[in-house]
KOLSE-360854 format. One record per atom (N, C-alpha, C, O, CB): residue number from 1; atom name; x, y, z. Coordinates in Angstrom, 1 decimal, decimal comma, always signed. Glycine has a CB too. Example, Ala and Ser with C-alpha at 12.3 -4.5 7.8 and 13.67 -1.06 7.14 Angstrom:
BEGIN
- 1 N +13,2 -5,7 +7,8
- 1 CA +12,3 -4,5 +7,8
- 1 C +13,2 -3,3 +7,8
- 1 O +14,2 -3,3 +8,5
- 1 CB +11,3 -4,5 +9,0
- 2 N +12,8 -2,2 +7,1
- 2 CA +13,7 -1,1 +7,1
- 2 C +12,9 +0,0 +7,9
- 2 O +13,4 +1,1 +8,0
- 2 CB +14,1 -0,6 +5,7
This chain:
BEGIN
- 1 N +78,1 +156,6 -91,8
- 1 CA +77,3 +155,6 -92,3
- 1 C +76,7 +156,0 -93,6
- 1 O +75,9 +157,0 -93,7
- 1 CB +76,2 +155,2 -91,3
- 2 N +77,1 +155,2 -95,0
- 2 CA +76,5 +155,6 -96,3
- 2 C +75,1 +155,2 -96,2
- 2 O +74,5 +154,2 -95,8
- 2 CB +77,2 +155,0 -97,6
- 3 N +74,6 +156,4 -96,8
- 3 CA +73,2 +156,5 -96,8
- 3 C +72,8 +157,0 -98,4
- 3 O +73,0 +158,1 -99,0
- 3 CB +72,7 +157,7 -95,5
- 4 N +72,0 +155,4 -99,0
- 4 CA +71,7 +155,8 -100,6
- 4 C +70,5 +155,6 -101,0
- 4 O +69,9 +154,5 -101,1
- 4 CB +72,3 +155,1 -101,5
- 5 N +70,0 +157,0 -101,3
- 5 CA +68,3 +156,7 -101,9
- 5 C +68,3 +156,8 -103,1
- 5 O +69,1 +157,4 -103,8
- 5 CB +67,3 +157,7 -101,6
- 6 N +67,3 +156,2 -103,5
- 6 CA +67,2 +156,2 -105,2
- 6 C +66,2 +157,3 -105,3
- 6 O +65,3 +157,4 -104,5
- 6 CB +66,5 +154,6 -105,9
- 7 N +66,4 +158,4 -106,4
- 7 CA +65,3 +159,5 -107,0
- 7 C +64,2 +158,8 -107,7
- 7 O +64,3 +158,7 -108,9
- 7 CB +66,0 +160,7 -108,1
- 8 N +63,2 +158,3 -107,2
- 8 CA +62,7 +158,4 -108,3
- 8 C +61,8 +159,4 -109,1
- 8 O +60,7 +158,9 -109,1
- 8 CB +62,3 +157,6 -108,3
- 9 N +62,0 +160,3 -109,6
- 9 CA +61,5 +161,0 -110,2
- 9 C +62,5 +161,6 -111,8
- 9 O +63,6 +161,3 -111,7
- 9 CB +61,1 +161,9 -109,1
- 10 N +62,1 +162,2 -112,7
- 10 CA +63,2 +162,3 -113,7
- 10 C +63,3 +163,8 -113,7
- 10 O +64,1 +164,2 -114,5
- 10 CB +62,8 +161,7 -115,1
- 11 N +62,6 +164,8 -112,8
- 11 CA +63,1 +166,0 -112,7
- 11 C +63,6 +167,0 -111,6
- 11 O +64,4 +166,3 -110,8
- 11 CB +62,3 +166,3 -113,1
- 12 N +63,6 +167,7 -111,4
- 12 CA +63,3 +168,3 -110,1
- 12 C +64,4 +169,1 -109,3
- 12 O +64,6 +170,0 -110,2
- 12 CB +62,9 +167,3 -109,3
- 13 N +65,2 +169,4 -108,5
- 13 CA +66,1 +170,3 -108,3
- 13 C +66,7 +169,4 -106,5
- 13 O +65,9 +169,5 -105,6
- 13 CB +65,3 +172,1 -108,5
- 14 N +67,8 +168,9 -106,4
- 14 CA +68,3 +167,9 -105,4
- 14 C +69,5 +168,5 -105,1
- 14 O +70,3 +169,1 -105,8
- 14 CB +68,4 +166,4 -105,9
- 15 N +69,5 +168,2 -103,6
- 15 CA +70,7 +168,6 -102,8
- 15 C +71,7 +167,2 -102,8
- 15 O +71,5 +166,5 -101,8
- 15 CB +70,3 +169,2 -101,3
- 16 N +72,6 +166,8 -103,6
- 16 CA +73,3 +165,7 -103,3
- 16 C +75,0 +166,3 -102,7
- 16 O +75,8 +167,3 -102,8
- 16 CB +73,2 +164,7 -104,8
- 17 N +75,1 +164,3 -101,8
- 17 CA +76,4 +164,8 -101,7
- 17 C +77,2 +163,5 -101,7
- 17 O +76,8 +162,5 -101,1
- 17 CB +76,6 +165,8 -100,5
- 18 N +78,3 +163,6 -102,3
- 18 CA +79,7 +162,5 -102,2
- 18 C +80,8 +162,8 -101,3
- 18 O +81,3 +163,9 -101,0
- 18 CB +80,6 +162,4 -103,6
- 19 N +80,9 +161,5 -100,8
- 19 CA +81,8 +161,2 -99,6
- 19 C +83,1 +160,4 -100,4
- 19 O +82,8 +159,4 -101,2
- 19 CB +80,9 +160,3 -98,3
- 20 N +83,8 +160,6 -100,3
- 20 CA +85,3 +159,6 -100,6
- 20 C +85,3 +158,3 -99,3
- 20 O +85,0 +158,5 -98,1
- 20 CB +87,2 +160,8 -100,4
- 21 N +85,5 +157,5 -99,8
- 21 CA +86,1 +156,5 -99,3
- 21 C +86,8 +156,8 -97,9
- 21 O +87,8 +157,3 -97,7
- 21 CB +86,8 +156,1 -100,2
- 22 N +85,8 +156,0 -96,6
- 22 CA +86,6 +156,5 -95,6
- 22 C +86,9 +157,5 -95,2
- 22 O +87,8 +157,6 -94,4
- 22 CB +87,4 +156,2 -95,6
- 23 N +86,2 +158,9 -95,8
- 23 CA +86,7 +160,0 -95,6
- 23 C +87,8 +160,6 -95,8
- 23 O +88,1 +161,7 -95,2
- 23 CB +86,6 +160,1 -94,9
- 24 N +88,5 +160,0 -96,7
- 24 CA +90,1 +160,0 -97,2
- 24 C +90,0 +161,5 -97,8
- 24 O +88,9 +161,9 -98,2
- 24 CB +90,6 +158,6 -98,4
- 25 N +90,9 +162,1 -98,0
- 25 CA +90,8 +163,2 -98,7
- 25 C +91,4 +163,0 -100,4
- 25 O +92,0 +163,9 -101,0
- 25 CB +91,6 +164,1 -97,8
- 26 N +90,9 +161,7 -100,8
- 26 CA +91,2 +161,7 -102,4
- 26 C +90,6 +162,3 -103,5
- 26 O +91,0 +162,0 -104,7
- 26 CB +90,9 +160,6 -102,7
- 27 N +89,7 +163,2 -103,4
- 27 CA +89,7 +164,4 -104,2
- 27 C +91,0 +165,2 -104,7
- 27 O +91,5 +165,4 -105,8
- 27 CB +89,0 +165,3 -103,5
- 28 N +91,4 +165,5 -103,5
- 28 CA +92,6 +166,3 -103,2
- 28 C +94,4 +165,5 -104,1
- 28 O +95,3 +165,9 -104,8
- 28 CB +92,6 +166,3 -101,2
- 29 N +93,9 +164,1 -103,3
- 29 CA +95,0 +163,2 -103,6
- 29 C +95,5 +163,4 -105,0
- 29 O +96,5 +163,9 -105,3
- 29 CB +94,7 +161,7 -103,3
- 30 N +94,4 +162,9 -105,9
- 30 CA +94,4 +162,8 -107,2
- 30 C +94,2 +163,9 -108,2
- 30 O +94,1 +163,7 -109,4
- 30 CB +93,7 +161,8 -107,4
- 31 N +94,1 +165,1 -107,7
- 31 CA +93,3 +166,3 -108,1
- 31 C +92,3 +166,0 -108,7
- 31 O +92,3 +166,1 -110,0
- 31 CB +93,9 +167,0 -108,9
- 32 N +91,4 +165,6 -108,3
- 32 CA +90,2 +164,9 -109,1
- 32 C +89,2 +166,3 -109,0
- 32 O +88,0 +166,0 -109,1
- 32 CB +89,6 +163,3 -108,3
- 33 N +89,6 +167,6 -108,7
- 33 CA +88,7 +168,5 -109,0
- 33 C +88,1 +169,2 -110,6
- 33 O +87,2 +169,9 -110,9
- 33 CB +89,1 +169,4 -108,3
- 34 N +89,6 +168,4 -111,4
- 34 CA +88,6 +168,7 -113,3
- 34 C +88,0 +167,3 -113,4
- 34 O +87,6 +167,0 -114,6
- 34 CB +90,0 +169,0 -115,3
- 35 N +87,9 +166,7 -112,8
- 35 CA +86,7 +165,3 -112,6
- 35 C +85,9 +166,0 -112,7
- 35 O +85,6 +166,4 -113,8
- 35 CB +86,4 +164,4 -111,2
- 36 N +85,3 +166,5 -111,8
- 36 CA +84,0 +166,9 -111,2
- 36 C +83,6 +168,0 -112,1
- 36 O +82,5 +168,0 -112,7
- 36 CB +84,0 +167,4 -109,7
- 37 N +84,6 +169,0 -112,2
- 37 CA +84,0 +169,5 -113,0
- 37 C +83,4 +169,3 -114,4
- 37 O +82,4 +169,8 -114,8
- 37 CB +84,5 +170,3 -113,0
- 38 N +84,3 +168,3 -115,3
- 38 CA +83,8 +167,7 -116,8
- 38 C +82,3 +166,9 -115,9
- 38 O +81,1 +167,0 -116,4
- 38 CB +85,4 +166,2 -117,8
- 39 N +82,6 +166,4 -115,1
- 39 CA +80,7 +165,9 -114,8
- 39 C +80,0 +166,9 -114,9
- 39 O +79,2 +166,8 -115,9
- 39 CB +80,1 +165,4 -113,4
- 40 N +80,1 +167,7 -114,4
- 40 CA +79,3 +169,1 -114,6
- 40 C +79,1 +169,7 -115,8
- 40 O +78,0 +170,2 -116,0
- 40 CB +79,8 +170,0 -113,9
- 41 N +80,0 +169,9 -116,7
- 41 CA +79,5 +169,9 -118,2
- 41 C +79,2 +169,0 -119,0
- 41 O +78,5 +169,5 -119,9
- 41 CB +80,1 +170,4 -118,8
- 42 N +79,4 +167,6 -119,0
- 42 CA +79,0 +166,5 -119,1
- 42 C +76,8 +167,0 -118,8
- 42 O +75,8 +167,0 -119,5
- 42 CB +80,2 +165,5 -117,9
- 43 N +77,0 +167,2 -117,5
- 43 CA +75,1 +167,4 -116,8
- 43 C +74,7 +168,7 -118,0
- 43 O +73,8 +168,5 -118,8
- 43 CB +74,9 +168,3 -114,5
- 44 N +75,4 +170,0 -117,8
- 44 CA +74,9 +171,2 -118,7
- 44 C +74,6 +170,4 -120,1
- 44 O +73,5 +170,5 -120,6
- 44 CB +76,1 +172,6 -118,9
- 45 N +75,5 +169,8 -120,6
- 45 CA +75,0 +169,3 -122,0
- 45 C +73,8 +168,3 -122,4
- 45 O +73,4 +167,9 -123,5
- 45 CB +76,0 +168,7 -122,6
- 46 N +73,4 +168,1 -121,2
- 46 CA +72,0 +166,9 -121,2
- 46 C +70,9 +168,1 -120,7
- 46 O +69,8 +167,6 -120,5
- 46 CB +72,0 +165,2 -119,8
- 47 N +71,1 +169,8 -120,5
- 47 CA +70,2 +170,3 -119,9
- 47 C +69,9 +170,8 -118,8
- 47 O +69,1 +171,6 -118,5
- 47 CB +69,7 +169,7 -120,1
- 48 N +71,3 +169,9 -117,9
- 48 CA +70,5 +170,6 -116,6
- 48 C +71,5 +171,5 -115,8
- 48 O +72,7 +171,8 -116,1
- 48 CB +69,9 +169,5 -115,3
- 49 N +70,9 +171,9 -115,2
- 49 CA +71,9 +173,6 -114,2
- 49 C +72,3 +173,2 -112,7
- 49 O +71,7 +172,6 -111,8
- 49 CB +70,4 +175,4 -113,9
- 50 N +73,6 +173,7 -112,7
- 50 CA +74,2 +173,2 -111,5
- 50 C +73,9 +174,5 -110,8
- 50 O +74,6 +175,4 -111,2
- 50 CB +75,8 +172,8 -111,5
- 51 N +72,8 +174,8 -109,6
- 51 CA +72,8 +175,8 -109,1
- 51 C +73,9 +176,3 -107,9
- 51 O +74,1 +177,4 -107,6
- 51 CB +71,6 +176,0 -108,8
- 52 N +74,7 +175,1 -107,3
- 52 CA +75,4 +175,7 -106,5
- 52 C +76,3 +174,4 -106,1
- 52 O +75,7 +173,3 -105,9
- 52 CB +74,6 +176,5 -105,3
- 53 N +78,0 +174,4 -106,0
- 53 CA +78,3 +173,3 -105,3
- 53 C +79,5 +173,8 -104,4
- 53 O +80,0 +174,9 -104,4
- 53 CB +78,7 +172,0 -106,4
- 54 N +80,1 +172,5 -103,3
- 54 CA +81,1 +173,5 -103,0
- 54 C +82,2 +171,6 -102,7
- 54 O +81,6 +170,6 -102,2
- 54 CB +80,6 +175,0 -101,3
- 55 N +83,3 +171,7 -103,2
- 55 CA +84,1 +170,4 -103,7
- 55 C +85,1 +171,2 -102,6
- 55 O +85,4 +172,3 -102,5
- 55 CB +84,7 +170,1 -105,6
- 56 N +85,4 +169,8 -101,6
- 56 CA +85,9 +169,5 -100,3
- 56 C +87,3 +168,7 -100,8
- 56 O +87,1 +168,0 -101,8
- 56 CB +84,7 +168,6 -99,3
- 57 N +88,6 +168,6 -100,3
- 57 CA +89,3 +167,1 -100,3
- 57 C +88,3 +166,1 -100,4
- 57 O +88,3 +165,3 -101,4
- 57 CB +90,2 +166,9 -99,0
- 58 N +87,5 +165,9 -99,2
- 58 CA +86,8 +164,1 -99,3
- 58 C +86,0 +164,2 -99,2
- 58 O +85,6 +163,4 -98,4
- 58 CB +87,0 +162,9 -98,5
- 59 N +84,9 +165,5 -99,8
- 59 CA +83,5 +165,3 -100,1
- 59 C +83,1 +166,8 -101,4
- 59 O +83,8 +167,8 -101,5
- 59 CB +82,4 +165,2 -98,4
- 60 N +82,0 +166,7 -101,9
- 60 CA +81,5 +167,3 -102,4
- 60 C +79,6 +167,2 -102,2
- 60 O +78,9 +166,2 -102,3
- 60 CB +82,2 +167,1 -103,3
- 61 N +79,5 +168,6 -102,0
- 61 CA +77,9 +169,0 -101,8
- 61 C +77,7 +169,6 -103,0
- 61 O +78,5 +170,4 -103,3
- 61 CB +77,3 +170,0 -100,5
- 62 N +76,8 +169,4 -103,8
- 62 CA +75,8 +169,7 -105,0
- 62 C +74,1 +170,3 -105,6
- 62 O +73,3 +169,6 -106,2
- 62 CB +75,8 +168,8 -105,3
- 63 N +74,0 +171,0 -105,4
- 63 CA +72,6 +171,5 -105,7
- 63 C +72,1 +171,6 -107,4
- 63 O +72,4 +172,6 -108,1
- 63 CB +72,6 +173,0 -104,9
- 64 N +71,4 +170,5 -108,1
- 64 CA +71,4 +170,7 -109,2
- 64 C +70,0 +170,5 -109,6
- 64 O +69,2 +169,6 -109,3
- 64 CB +72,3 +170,0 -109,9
- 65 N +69,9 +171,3 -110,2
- 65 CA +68,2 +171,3 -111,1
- 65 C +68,5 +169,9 -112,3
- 65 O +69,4 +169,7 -113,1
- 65 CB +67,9 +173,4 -112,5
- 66 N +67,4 +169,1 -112,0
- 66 CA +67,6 +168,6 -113,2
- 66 C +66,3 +169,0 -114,7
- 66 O +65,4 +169,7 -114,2
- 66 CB +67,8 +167,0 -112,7
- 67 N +66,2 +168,7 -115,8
- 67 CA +65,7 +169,1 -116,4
- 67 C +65,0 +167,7 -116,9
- 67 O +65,5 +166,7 -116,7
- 67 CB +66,3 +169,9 -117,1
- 68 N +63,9 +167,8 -117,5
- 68 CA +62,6 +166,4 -117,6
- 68 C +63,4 +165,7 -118,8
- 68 O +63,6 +166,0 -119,9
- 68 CB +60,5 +166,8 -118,2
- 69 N +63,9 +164,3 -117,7
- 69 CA +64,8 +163,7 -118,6
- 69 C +64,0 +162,5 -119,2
- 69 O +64,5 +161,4 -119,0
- 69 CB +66,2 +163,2 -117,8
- 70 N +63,3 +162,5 -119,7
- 70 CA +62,2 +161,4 -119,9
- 70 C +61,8 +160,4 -119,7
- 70 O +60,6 +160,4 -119,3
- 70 CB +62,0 +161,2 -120,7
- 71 N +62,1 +159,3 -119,8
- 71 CA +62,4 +158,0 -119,4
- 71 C +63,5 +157,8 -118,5
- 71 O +63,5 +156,9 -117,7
- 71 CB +62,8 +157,3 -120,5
- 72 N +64,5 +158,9 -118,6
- 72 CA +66,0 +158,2 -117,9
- 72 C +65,8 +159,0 -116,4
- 72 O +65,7 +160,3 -116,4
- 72 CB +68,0 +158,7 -119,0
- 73 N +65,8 +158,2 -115,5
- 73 CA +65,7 +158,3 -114,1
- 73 C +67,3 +159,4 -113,4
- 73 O +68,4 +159,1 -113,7
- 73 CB +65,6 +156,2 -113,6
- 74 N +67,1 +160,2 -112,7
- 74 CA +68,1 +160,9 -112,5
- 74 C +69,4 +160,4 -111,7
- 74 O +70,5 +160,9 -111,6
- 74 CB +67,6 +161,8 -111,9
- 75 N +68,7 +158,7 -110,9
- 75 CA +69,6 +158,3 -110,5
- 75 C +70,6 +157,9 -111,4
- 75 O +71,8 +158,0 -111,0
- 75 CB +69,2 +157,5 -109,7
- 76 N +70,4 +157,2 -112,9
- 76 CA +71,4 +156,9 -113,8
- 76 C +72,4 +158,2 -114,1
- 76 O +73,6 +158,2 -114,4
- 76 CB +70,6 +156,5 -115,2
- 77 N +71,6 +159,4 -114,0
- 77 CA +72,6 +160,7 -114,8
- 77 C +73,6 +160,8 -113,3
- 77 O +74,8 +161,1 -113,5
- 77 CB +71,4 +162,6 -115,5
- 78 N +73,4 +160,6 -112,0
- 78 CA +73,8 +160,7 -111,0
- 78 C +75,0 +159,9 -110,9
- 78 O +75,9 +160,4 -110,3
- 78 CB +73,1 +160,5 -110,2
- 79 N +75,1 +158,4 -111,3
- 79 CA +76,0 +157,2 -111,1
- 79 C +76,5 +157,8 -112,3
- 79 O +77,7 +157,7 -112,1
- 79 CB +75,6 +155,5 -110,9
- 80 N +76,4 +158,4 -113,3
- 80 CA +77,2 +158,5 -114,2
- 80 C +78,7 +159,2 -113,8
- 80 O +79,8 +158,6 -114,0
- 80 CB +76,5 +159,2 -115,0
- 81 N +78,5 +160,2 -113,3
- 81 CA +79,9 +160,3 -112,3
- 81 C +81,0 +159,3 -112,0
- 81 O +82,1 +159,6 -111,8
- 81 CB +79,6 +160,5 -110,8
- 82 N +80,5 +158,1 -112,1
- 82 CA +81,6 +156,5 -111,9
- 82 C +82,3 +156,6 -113,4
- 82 O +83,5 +156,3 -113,6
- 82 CB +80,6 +154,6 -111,8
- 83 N +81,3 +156,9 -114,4
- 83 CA +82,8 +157,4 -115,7
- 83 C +83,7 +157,9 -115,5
- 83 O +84,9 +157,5 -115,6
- 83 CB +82,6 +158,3 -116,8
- 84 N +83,0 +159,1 -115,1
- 84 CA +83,9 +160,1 -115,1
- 84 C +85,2 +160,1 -114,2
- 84 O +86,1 +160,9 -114,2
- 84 CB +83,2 +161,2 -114,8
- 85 N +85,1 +159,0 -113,5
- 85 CA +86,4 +158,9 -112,7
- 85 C +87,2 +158,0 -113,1
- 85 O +88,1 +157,9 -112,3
- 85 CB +86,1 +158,8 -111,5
- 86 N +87,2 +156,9 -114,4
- 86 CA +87,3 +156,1 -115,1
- 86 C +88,8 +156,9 -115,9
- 86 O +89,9 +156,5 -116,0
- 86 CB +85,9 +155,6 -115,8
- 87 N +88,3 +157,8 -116,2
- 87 CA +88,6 +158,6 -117,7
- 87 C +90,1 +158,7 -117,1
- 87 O +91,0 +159,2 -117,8
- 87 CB +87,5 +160,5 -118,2
């Protein structure tokens, strides 16, 4: 059962995690592991530090500091990930 909270705060250091679809193992399918990672430098270049993740076939867990993004709410730098899978 998806379970989605909104951050509101613009800093702070969050344990997130993504689920694929159904639990499908489409990470894997598509190699979508230089996805994830260009998100991840995509995040270092706005500032913030990925302290720890570990990328599954059909999920990934994330521990990332974020850095005081001023106005912009962390849930936006979070959905940004939906680019990145665009690309």
């Amino acid at each position: 059962m998806p379970v989605k909270r909104t951050i509101p705060k613009n800093y702070g250091t969050y344990f997130i995690t993504f689920t694929c679809y159904d639990w499908q193992p489409l990470i894997d399918m598509v190699n979508g592991y230089d996805i994830i990672y260009n998100w991840f430098d995509h995040l270092k270049t706005k500032g913030h530090f990925i302290n720890g993740y570990v990328i599954m076939p059909n999920h990934l867990h994330a521990v990332i500091s974020f850095a005081n993004t001023a106005k912009v709410l962390i849930q936006s730098l979070v959905t940004e990930k939906d680019l990145w899978l665009m690309k």
